[in-house]
Every structure is written in C-alpha cells, then in structure tokens.
C-alpha positions in Angstrom: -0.7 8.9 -18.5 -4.0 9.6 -19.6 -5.4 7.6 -22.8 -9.0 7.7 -24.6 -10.3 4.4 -25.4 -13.6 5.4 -26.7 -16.0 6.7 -24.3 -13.6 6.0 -21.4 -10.2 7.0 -20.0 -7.6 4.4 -19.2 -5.1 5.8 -16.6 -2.1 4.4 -16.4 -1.0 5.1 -12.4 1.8 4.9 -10.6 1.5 3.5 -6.9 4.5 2.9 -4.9 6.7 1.0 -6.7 3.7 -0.6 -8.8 1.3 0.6 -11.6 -2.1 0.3 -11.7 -4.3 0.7 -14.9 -7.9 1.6 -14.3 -10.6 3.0 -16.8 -12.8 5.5 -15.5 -15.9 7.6 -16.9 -15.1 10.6 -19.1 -16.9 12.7 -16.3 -14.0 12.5 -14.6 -11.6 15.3 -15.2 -7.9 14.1 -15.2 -4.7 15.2 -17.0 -1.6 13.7 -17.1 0.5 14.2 -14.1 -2.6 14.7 -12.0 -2.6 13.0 -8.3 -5.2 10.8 -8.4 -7.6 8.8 -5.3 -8.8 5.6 -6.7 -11.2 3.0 -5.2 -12.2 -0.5 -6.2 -15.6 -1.9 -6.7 -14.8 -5.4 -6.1 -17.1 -6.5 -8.7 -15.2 -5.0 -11.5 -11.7 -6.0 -9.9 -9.5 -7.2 -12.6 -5.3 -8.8 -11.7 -3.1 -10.2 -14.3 0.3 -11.1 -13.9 2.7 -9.2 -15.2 4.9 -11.5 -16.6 2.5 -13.3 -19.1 -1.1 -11.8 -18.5 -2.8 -14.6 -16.9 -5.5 -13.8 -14.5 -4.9 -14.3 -11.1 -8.6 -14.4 -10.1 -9.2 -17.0 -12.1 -7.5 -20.2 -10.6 
C-alpha cells in the first residue's frame, strides 16, 4: 500500500512473511501492488517491535 505523508510516500511492503514500512522521496514512482527493490542506508535504519513499539536499536 502506497500512502502520502506530506512530501513523502510511506510504503507499506510485504517481504516474506514480514512487512516492512519505508518512506521514500516522491521522485519515486510507485503504485500499489508494484514489486518493489529496497535498500537501507544504515544511518536512517529504524526497528521497533511489533508487539509494543519499542525500539530495538536503542538498548
């Protein structure tokens, strides 16, 4: 699913049996149902638990 958040699109992404949200630029031209390749800049890395939201890169 694709979702404006101002400037950005949040992508909600299905990988394996997991789902990944990412935002990415509105250059990027993605509709929903579109196969996607993502990469990760470590620097902007973000991982939460699913079960209550606490980071797990802050511990």
């Amino acid at each position: 699913m694709v979702e404006r958040i101002g400037r950005d699109y949040l992508l909600n992404v299905q990988v394996g049996q997991n789902k990944v949200r990412a935002i990415v630029s509105p250059d990027s031209k993605v509709n929903d149902g579109d196969d996607v390749k993502l990469s990760i800049r470590p620097g902007h890395l973000h991982l939460f638990k699913a079960s209550d939201g606490e980071s797990l890169l802050q511990r």
